[in-house]
N, CA, C and O atoms as a MOPAC input file, in Angstrom:
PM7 MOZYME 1SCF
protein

 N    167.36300 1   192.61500 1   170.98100 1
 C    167.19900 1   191.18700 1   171.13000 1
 C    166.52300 1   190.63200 1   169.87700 1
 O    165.59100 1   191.19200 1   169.30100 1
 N    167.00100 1   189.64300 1   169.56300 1
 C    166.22600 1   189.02200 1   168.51300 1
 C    165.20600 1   187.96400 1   168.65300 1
 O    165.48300 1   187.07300 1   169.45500 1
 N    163.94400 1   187.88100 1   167.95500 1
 C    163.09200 1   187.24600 1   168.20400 1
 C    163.09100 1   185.88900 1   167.25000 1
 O    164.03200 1   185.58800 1   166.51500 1
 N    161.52100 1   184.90500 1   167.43400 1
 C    161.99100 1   184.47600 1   166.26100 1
 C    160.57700 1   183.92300 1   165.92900 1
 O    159.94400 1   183.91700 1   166.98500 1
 N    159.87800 1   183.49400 1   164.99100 1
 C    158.91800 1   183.23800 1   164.30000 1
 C    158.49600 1   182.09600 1   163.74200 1
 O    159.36800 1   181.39000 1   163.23500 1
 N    157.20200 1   181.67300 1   163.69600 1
 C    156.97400 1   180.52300 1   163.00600 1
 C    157.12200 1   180.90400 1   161.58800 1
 O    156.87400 1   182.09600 1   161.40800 1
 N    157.47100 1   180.21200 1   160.47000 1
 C    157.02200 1   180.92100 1   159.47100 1
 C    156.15400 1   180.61700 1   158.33100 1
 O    156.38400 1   180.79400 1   157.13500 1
 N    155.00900 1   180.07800 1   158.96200 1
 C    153.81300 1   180.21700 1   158.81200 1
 C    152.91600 1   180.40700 1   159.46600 1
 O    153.04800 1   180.18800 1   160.67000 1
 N    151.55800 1   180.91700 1   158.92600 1
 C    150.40000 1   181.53800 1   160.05200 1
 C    149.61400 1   179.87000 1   160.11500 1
 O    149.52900 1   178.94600 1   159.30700 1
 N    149.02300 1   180.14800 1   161.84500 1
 C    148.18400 1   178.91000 1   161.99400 1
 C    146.62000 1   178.89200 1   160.72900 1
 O    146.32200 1   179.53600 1   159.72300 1
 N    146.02300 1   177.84000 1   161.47700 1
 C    144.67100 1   177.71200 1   160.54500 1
 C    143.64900 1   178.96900 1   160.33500 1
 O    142.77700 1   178.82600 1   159.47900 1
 N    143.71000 1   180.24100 1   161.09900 1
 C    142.93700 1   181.05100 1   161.34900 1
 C    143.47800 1   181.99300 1   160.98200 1
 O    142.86800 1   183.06200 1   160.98300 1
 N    145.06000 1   181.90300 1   160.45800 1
 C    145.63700 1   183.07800 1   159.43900 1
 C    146.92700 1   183.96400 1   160.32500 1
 O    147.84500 1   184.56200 1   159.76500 1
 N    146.77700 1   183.89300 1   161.42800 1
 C    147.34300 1   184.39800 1   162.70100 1
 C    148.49300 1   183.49200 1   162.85800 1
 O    148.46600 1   182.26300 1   162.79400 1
 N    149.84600 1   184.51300 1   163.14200 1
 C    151.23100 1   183.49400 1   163.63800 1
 C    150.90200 1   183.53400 1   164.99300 1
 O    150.22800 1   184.31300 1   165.66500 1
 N    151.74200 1   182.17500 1   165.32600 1
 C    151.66100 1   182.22900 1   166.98600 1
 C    152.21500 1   183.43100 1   167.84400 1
 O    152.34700 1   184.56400 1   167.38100 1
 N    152.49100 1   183.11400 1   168.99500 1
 C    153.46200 1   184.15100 1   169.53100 1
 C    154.81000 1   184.36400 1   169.53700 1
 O    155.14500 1   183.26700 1   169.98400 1
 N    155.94600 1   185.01900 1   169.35800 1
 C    156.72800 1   184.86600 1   168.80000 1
 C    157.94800 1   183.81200 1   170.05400 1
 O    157.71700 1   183.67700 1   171.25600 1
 N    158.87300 1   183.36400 1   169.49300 1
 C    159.55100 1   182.94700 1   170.63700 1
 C    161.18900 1   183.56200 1   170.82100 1
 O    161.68000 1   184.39900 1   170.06500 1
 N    161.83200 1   182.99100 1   171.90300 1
 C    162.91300 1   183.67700 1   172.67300 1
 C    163.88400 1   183.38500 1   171.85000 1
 O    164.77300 1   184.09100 1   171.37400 1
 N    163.49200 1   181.67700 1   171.65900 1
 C    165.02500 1   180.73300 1   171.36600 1
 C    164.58800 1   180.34200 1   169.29300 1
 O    163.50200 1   180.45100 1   168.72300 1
 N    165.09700 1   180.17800 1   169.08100 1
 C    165.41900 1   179.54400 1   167.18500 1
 C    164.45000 1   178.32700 1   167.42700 1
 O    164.06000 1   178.12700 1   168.57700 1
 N    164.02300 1   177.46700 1   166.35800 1
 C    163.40000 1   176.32800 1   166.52900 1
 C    163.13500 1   176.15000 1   165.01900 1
 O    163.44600 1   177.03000 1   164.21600 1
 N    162.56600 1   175.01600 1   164.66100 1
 C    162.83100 1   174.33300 1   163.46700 1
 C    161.59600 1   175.27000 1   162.58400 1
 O    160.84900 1   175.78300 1   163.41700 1
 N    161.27400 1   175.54800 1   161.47400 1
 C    160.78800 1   176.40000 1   161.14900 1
 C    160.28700 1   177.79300 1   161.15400 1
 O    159.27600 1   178.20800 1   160.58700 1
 N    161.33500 1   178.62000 1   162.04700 1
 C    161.05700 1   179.93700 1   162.42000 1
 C    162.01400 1   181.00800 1   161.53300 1
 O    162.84900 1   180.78100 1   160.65800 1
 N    161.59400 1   182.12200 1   162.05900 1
 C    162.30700 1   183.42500 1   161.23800 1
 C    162.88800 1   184.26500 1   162.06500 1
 O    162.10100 1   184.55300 1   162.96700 1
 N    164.23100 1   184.96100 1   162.20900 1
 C    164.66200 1   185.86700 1   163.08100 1
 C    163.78900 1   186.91500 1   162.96100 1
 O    163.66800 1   187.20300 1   161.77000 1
 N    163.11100 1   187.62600 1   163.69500 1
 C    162.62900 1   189.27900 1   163.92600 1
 C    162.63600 1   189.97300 1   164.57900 1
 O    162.56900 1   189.50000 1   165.71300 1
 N    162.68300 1   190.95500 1   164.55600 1
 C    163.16500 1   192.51700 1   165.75100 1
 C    162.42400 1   192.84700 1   166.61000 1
 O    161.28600 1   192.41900 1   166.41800 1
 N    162.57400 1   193.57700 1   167.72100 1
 C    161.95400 1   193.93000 1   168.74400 1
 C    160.61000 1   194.69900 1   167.98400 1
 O    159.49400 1   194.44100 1   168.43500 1
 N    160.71000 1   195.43000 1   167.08900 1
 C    159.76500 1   196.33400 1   166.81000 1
 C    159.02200 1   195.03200 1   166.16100 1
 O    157.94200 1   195.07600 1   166.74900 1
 N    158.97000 1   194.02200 1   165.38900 1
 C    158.45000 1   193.16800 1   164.50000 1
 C    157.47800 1   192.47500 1   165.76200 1
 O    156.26700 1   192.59300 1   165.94700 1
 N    158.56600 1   191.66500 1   166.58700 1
 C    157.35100 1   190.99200 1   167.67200 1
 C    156.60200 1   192.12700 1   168.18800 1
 O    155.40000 1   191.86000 1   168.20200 1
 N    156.84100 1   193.19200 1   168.58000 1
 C    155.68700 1   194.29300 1   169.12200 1
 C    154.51200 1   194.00100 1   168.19900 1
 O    153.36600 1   193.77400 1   168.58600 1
 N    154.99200 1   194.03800 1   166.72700 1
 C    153.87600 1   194.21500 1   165.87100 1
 C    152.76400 1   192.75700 1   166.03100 1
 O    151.53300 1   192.71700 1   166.02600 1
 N    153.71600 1   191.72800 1   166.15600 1
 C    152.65900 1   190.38900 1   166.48000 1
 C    152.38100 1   190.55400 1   167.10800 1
 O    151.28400 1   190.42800 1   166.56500 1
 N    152.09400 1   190.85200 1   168.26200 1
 C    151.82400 1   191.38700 1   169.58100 1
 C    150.22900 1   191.99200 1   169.47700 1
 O    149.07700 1   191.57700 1   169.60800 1
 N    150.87100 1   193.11600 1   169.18700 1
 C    149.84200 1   193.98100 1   169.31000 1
 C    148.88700 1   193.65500 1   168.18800 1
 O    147.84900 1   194.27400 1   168.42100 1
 N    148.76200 1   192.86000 1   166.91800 1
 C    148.04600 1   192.63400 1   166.44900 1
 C    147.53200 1   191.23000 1   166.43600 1
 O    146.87400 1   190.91700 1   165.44400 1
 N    147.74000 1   190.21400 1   167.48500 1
 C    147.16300 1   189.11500 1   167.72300 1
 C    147.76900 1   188.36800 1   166.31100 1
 O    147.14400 1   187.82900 1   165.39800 1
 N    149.15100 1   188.54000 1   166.48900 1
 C    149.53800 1   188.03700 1   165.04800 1
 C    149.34400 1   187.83800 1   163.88200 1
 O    150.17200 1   187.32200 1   163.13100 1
 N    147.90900 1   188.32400 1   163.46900 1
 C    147.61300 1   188.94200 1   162.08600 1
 C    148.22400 1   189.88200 1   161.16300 1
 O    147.64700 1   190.85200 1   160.67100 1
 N    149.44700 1   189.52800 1   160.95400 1
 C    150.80300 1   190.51400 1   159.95500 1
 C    151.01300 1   189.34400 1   158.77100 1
 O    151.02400 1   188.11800 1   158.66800 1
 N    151.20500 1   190.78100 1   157.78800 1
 C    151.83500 1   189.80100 1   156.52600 1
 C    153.00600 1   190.01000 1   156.46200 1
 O    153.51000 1   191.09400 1   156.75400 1
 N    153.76400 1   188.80800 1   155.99200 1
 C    155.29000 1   189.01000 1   156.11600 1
 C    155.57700 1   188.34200 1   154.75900 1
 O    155.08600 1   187.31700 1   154.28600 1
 N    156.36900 1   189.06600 1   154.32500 1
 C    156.90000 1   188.96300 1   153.04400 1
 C    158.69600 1   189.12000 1   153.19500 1
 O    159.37900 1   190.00600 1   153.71000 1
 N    159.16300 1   187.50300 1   152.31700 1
 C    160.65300 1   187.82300 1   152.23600 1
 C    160.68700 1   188.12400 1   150.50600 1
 O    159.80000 1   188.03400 1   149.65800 1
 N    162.16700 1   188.52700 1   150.41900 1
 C    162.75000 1   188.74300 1   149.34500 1
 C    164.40200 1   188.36600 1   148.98900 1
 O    165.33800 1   188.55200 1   149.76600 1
 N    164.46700 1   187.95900 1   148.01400 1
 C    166.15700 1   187.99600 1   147.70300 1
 C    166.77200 1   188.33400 1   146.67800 1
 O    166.77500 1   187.85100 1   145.54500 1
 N    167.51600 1   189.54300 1   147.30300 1
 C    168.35100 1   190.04700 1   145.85800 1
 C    169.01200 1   188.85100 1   145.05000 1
 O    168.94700 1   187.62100 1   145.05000 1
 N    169.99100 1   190.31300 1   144.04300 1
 C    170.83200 1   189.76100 1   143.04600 1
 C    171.84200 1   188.83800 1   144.00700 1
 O    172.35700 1   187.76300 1   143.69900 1
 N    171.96900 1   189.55300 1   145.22000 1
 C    173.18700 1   188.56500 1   145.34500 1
 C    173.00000 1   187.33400 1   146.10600 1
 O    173.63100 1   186.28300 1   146.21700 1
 N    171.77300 1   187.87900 1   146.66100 1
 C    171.07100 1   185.87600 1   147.45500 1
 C    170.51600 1   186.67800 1   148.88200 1
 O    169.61000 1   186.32300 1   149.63600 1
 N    171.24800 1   187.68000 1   148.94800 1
 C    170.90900 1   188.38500 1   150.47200 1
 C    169.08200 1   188.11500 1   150.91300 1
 O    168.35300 1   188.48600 1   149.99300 1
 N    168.50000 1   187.68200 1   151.85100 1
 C    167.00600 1   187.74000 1   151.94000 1
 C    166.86600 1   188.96800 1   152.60900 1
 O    167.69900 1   189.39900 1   153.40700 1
 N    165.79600 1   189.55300 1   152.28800 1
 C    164.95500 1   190.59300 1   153.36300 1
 C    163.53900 1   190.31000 1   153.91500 1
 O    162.78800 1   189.68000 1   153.17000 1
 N    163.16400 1   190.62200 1   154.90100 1
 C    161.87600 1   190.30600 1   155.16200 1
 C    161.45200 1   191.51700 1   155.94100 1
 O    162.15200 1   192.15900 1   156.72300 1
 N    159.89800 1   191.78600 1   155.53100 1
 C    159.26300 1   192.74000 1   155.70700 1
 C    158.00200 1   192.28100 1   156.17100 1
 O    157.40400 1   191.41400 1   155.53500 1
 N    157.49800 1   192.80600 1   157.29100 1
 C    156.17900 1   192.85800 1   157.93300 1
 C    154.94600 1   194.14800 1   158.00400 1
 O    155.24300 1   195.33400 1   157.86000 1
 N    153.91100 1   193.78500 1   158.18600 1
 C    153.34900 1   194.80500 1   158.14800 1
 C    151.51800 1   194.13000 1   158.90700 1
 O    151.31700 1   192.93000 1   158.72000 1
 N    150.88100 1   194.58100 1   159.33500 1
 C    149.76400 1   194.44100 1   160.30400 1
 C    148.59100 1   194.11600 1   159.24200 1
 O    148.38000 1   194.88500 1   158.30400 1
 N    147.92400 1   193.07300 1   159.41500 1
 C    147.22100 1   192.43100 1   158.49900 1
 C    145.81200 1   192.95100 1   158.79400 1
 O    144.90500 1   192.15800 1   159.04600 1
 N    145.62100 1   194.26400 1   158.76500 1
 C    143.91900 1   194.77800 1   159.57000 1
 C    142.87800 1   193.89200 1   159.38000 1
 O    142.38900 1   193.21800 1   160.28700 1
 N    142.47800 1   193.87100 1   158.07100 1
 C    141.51800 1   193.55100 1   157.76300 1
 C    140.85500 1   191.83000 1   158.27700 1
 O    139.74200 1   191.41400 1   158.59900 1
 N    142.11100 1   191.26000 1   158.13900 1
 C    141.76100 1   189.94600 1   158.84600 1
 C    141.85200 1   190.26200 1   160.55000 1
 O    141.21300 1   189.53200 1   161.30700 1
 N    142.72500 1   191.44500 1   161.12200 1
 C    142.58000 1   191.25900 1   162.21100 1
 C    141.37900 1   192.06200 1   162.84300 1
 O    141.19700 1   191.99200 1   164.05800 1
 N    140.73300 1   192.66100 1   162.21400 1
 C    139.60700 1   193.56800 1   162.79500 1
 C    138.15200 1   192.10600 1   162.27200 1
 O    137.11200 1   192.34300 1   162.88500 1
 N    138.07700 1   191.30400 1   161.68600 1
 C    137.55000 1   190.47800 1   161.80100 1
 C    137.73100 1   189.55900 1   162.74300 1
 O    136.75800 1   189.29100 1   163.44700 1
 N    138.83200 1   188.95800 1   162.94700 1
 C    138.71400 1   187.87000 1   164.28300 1
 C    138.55400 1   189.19900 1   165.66500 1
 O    138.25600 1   188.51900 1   166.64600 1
 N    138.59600 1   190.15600 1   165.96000 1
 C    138.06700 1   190.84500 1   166.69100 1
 C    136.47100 1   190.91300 1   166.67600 1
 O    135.52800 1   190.68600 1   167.43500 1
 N    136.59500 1   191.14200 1   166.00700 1
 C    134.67300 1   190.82500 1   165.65700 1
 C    134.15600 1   189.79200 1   166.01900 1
 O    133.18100 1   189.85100 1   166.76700 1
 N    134.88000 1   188.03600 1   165.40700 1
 C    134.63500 1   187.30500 1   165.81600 1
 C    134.47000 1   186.80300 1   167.42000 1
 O    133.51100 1   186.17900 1   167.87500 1
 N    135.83100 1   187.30900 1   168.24400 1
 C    135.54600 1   187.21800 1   169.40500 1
 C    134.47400 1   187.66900 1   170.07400 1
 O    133.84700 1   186.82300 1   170.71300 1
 N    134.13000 1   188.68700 1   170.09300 1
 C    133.00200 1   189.34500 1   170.89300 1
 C    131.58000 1   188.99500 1   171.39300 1
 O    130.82600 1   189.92800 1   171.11600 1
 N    131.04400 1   188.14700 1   171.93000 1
 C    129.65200 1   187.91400 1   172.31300 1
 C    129.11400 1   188.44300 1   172.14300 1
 O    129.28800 1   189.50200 1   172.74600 1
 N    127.81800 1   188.39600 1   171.14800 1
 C    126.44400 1   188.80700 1   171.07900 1
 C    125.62200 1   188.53600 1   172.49400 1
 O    125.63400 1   187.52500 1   173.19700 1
 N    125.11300 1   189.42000 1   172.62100 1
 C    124.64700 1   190.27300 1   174.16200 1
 C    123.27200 1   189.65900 1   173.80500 1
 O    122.60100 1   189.97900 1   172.82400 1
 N    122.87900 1   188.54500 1   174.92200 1
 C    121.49600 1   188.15900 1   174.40200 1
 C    120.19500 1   188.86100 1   174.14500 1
 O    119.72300 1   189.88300 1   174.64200 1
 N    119.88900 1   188.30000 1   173.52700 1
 C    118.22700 1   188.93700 1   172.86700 1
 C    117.65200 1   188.33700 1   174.19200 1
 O    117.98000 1   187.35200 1   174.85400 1
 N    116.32000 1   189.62500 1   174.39500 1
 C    115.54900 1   189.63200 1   175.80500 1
 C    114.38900 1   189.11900 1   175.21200 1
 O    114.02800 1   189.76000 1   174.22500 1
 N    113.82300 1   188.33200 1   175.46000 1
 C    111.95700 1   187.88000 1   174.82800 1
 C    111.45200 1   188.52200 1   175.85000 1
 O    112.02400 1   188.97000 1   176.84300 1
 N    109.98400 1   188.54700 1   175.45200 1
 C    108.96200 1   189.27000 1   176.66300 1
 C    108.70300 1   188.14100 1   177.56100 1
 O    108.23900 1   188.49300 1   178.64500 1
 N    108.90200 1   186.69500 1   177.38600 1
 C    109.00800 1   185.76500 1   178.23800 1
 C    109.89800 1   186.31400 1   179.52500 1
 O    109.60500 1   186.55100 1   180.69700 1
 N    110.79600 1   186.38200 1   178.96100 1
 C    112.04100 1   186.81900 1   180.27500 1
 C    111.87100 1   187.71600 1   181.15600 1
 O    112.08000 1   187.57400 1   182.36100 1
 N    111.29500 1   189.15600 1   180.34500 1
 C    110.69000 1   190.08300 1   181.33300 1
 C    109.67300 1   189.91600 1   182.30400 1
 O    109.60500 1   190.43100 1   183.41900 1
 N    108.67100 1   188.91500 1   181.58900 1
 C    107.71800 1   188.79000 1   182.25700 1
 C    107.94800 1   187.44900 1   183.42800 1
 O    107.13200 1   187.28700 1   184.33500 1
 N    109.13100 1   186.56700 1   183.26400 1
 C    109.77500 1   185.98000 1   184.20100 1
 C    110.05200 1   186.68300 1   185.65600 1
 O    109.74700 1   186.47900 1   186.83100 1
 N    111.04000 1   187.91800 1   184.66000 1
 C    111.65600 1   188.61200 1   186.08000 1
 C    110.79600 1   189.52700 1   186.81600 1
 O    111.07600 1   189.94500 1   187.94000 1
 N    109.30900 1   189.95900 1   185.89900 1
 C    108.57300 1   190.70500 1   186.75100 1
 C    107.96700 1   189.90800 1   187.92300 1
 O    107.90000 1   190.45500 1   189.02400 1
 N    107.38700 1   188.26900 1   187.70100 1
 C    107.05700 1   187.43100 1   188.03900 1
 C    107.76600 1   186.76600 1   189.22600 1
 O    107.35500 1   186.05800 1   190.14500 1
 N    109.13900 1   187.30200 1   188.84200 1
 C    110.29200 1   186.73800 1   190.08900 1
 C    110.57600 1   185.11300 1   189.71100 1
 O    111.23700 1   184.49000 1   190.54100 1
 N    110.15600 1   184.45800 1   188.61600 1
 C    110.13200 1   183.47400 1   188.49600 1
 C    111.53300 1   183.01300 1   188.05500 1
 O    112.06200 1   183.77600 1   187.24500 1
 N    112.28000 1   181.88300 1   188.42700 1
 C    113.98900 1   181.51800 1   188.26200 1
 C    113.88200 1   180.15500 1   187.38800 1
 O    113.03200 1   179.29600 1   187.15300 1
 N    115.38600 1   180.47700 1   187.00000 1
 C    115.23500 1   179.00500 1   186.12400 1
 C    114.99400 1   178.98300 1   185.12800 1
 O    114.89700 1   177.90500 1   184.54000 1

């Protein structure tokens, strides 16, 4: 089945998700290609090319480094405990 692509990444560097149907700025790509948006929260670089004779190719590949950062980014920092708090909850005190 063929997929198909925005073909450009949004503001955060990441393509959207890929879609079913063609639409005005997209790219055909392969089952294995959307897996790859997929599984990498659409952080892939995609690069076309065109021969001597005009033919294009396009090539993808998993953009880690930006995607192991917005992974990072997601994640909540696990709050810091003050001795206030402890001494709240020893206290039983709420609120």
């Amino acid at each position: 089945m063929i997929y198909y692509l925005k073909d450009k990444p949004n503001a955060s560097g990441a393509y959207p998700a890929p879609q079913a149907h063609p639409g005005p700025g997209t790219i055909p790509i392969n089952q294995d290609q959307r897996d790859m948006v997929v599984q990498y929260n659409g952080f892939v670089s995609v690069k076309t090319e065109t021969d001597e004779a005009g033919a294009v190719s396009m090539t993808m590949e998993p953009n880690l480094e930006a995607w192991e950062a917005w992974k990072e980014s997601q994640t909540e920092p696990e709050p810091e405990i003050t001795d206030t708090d402890v001494l709240n909850t020893l206290l039983g005190v709420t609120g």
